[in-house]
Structure formats: C-alpha cells, structure tokens
C-alpha positions as CSV (number, residue, x, y, z in Angstrom):
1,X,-35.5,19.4,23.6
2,X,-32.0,20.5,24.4
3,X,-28.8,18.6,23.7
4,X,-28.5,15.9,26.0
5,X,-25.0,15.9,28.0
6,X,-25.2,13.5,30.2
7,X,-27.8,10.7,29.4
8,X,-28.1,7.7,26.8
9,X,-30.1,9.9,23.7
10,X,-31.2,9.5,20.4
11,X,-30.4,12.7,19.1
12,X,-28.2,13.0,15.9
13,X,-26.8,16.3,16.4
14,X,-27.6,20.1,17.9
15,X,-28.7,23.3,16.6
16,X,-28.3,25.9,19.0
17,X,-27.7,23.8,21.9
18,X,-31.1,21.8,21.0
19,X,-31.1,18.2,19.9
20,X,-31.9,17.3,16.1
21,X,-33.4,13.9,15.4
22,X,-33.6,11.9,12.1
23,X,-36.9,12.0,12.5
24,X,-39.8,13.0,15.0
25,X,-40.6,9.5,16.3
26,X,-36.7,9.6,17.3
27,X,-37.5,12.7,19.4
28,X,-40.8,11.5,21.4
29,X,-38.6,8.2,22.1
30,X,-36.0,10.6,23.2
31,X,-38.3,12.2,25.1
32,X,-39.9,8.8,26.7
33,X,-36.1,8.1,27.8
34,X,-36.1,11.5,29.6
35,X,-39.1,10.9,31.6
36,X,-38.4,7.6,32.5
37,X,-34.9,8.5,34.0
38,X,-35.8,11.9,35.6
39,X,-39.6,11.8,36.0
40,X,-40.8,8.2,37.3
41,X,-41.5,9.0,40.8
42,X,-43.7,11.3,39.6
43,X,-47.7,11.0,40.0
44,X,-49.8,11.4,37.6
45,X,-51.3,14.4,38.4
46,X,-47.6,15.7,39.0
47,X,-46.7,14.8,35.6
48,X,-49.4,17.0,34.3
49,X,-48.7,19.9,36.5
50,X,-45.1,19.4,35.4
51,X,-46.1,18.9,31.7
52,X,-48.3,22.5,31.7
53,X,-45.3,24.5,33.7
54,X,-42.2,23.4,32.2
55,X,-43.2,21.6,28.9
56,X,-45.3,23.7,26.5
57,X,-46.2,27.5,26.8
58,X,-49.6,26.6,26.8
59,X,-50.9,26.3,30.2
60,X,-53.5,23.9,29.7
61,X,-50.7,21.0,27.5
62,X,-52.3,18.5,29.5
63,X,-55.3,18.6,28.8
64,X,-55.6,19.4,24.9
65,X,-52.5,16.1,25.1
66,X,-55.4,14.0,27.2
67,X,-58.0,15.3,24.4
68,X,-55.9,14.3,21.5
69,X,-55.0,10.2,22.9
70,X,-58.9,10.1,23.2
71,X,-59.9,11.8,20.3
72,X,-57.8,9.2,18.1
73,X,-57.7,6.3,20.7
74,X,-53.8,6.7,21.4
75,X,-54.1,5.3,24.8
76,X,-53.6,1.6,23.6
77,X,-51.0,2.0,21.3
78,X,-49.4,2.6,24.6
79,X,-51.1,-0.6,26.9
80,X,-49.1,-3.1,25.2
C-alpha cells in the first residue's frame, strides 16, 4: 500500500513512498481502514470489480480471495 498522507494509519514508516508495518496483520487492518473510509458505498460486486482492476495484477483477485475464505472457512472469523 502507499504511505498514507492524509488518513488515520497504522503504518510505522515508508520505503519508497509505500507504507511499512510492524507486522502483516497491521497492514490488512490498515487496509480494512482504507476500505471503510473510501470504499463503503461500494457494492459488492463493485468491490470485486474494483479489487481485480486496481488491487492485484491478477485479473481474477477476487475470485482466487473468494476461493481462499472458503477453502479455510475465513468468512466467520469475519461475522462476529
């Protein structure tokens, strides 16, 4: 992710303009703090198009990411 100007983050630092974390649970938090300020009007299906154009290189992100929660039953660690 990149340094964070404006925004509350959790970042500890940069390296070339791109936020360094303590560790990597610091950076999805960081990450979840992004989303929720900029991203929360956003349907779902609008995440995901947003998630495999802008996110990853990998055109299909979404869908290996949806894979993954199922595969090792992510989605209620997050339904809380």
């Amino acid at each position: 992710m990149r340094l964070p100007k404006k925004r509350y983050n959790l970042c500890k630092g940069s390296n070339l303009n791109h936020a360094l974390y303590d560790n990597w649970k610091l950076s999805v938090e960081d990450r979840m703090i992004y989303d929720t300020l900029y991203l929360k009007n956003m349907t779902r299906t609008q995440y995901k198009k947003f998630l495999d154009k802008t996110y990853c290189k990998n055109k299909h992100y979404s869908k290996t990411l949806e894979k993954l929660i199922k595969e090792n039953d992510l989605k209620n660690c997050f339904n809380n």
